[in-house]
N, C-alpha and C positions, 0 to 999 in steps of 0.2 A: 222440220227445223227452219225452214225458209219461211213458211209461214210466219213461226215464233221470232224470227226478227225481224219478219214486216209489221207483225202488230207491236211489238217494241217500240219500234222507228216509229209508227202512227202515232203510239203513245207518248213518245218523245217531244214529238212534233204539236202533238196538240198542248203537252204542258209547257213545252216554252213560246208557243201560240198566247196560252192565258196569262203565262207571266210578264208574255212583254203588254195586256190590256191592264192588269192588274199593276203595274209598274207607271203607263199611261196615266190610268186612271186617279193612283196617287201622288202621279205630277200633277195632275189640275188641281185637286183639290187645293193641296199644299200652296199653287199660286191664287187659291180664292180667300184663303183665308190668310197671306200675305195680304192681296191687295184689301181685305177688310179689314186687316190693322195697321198698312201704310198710312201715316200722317197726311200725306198729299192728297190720297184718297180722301180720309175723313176731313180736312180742310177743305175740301167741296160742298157737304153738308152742314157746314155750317155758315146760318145765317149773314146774309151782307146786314149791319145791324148800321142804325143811326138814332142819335141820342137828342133830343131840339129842349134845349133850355129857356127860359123867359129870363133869367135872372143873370147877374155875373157869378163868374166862379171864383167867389171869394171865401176867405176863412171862418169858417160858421153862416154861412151864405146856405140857403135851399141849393142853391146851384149847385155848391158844392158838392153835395150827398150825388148827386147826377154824377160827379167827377169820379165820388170813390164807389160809387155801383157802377163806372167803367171800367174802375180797376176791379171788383170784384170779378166781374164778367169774363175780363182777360186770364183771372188767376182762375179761377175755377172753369171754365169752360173753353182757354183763348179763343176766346172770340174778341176780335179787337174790331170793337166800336168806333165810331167817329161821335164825335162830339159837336154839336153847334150853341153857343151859348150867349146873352144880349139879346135877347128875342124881345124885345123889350115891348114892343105895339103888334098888334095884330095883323097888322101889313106883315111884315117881317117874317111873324108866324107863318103865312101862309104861301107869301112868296119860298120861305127853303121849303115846307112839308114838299108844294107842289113840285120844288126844283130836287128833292132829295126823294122823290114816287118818279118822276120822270125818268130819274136817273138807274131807276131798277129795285131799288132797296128791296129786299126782302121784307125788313124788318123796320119799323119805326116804330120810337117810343118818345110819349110826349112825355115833359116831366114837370106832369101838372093836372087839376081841372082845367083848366082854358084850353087844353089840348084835345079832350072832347068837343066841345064843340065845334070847334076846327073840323076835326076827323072825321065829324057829323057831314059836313058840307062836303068833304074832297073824297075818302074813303072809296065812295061808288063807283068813281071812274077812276079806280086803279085795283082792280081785282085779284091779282096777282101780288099784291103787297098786302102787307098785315097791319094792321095800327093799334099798338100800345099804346093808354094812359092809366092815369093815375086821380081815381072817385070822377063821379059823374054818370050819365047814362048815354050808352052806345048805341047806334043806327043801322047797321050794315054788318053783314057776314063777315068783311076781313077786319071787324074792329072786335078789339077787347079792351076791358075797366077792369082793372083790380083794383079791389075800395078797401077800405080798412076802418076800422070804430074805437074812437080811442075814448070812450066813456065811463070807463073805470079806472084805468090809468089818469084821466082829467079829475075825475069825483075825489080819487084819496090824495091826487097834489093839493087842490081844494081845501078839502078836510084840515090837510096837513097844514096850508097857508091860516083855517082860521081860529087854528089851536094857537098859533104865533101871533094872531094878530090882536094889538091893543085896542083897536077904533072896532075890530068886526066887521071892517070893509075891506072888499078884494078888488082890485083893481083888475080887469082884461084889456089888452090893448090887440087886436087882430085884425087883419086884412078884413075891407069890406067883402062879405060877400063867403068868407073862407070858414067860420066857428057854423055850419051847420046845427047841429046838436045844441047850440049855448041856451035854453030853452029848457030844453030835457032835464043839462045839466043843473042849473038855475033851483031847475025844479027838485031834484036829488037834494041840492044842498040847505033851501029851506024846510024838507020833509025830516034831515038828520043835524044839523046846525042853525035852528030856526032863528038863532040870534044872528046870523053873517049876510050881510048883503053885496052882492056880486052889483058891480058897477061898469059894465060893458061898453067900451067904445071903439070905433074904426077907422084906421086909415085906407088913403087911397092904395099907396105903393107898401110893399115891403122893402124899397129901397131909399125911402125919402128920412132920410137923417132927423130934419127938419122938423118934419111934420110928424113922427112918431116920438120925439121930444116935446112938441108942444101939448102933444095930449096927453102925454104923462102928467108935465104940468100940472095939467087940469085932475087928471086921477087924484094926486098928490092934494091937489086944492080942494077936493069933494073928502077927502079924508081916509083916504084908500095907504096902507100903509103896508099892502102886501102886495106885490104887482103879478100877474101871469102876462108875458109876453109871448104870442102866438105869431111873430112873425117870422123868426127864424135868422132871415138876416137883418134886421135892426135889434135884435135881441142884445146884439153887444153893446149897442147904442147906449140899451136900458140896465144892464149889467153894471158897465161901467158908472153910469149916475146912480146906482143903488150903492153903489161904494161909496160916491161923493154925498148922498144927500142921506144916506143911512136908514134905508127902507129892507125890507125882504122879497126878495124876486122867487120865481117859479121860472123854470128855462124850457126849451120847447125842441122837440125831437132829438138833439145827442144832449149829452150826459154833463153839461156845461159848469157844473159844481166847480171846476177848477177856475173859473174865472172869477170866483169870488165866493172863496170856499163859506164866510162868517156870513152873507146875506146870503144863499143859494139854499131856498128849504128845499129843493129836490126839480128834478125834471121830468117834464111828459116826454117819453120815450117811443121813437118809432124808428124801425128797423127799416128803413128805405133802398141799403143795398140789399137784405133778403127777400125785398118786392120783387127786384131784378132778376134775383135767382130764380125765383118759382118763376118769370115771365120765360128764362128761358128753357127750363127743365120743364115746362109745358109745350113748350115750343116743340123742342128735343123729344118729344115724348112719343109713343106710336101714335097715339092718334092725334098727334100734331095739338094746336094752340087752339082751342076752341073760341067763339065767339059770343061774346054777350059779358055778361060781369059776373066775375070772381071776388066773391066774397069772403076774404081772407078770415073776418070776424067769425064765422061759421063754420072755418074748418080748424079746429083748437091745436092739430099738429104745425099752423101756419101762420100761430098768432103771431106780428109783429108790434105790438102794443104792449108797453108797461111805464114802470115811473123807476129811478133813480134810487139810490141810497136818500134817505132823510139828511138834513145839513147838521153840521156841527151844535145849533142853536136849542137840538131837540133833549131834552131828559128820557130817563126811562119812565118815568110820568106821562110826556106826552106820548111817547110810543105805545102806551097800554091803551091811553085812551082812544089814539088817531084806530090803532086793533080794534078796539070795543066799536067802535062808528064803524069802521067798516062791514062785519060781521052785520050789523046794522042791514047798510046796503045790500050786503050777500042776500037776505030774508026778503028783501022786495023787488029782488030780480024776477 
């Protein structure tokens, strides 16, 4: 009998032995996976991030798009970026990269080509930092390039501009140094529009009022009576005198029809806050932000390239046939 309540007692003994390891045991848990969905917590992991502009941040400005891929980035990931913007010379560039690496950044993103080359020179001696831009070619392990190819969204604005146009002459006005492709493109539109000639010219700034007016001018004077404006922020410049001087414009990265719904045949379209996204859900990602360029054009779940609604100006005439020319191009991709 003495027995049978020693081993009882033993047996007692050991199961509230296990219950208080198994009671333990699901305290820890419980606070790992608290502190894996504390905010504070995950507010550690994510990137010290800084944003370096060249341009101001004005209304339909490049700059701008840097403004609202900082608000993207806070809305969808808060991550609250700093912004630096006026980068206006190369000095400037280099002086914040190097005072905003010094300062620990995680993360910097240039918001631009000229930000590669930068990031060419500084990059190496800050290892522990990462450097984002925007087209160009990268140097160094903590840098990456996401590039983008906007060559079919550019070919059926094109198209589109030489179905409208009475002279058969297209006007470009872009940054020196900035329409890569204008070549390629050139070449697309005398192979499907062999009567329209593209009349390419350059300025130095995207911000010179001035001098992206006087070259219009001249487009205007050469008999260009359709314009594509590639600069972004002077684009309003040339909007606005498309009104006054009653020409057709093409508009350049958002959807700028509302500034002049009866001239606006349509715009080249590029998603610039979804660049940001994918930098940072790459970043975010297990194997972290890899180095070298990301070619968005190559991966078709990540195209950021298209064109606009057609303007008011177009018939269902012209829509069948801007269709038939495309299809066109579809065949000799």
């Amino acid at each position: 009998m003495q027995r049978q309540i020693k081993q009882s007692s033993v047996i007692l003994c050991l199961a509230f032995l296990c219950a208080i390891i198994l009671i333990g045991v699901l305290y820890y848990l419980s606070t790992q996976m608290f502190q894996a969905t504390d905010p504070s917590a995950l507010e550690e992991e994510k990137p010290d991030t800084v944003i370096l502009v060249s341009d101001a941040v004005a209304d339909q400005s490049w700059g701008s798009l840097a403004h609202h891929s900082r608000l993207r980035l806070e809305e969808k990931f808060g991550v609250k970026a700093e912004l630096f913007s006026g980068l206006v010379t190369e000095t400037l560039r280099e002086y914040r990269t190097v005072k905003e690496a010094d300062n620990g950044r995680d993360l910097i993103i240039g918001h631009g080509r000229e930000y590669t080359e930068l990031f060419n020179k500084v990059a190496a001696s800050y290892p522990d930092t990462k450097f984002v831009s925007l087209q160009g070619t990268p140097e160094h392990d903590n840098q990456t390039v996401y590039t983008y190819n906007n060559l079919e969204a550019e070919v059926q604005a094109l198209m589109a501009g030489s179905i409208k146009s009475d002279t058969k002459k297209i006007g470009v006005l872009s940054k020196e140094g900035d329409w890569k492709r204008h070549e390629e493109v050139e070449t697309i539109l005398q192979e499907l529009c062999g009567e329209t000639e593209i009349i390419h010219r350059t300025v130095e700034s995207r911000n010179n009022k001035e001098e992206a007016l006087q070259v219009l001018d001249e487009l205007l004077e050469e008999g260009a009576d359709v314009i594509y404006s590639r600069g972004n922020t002077f684009n309003r410049y040339l909007i606005e005198q498309a009104q006054v001087q009653d020409f057709y414009i093409i508009g350049f990265i958002t959807d700028q029809v509302f500034l002049a719904e009866e001239h606006m045949i349509t715009s080249v379209l590029i998603d610039v806050p979804k660049i940001y996204e994918y930098i940072l859900e790459d970043y975010l990602s297990r194997d972290g932000l890899e180095s070298g360029v990301h070619d968005l054009t190559s991966q078709e779940e990540r195209n950021i390239s298209s064109t606009g609604d057609l303007g008011l100006m177009f018939t269902d005439k012209d829509k069948e046939e801007l269709g038939e020319k495309m299809q066109g191009f579809s065949h000799t991709k």
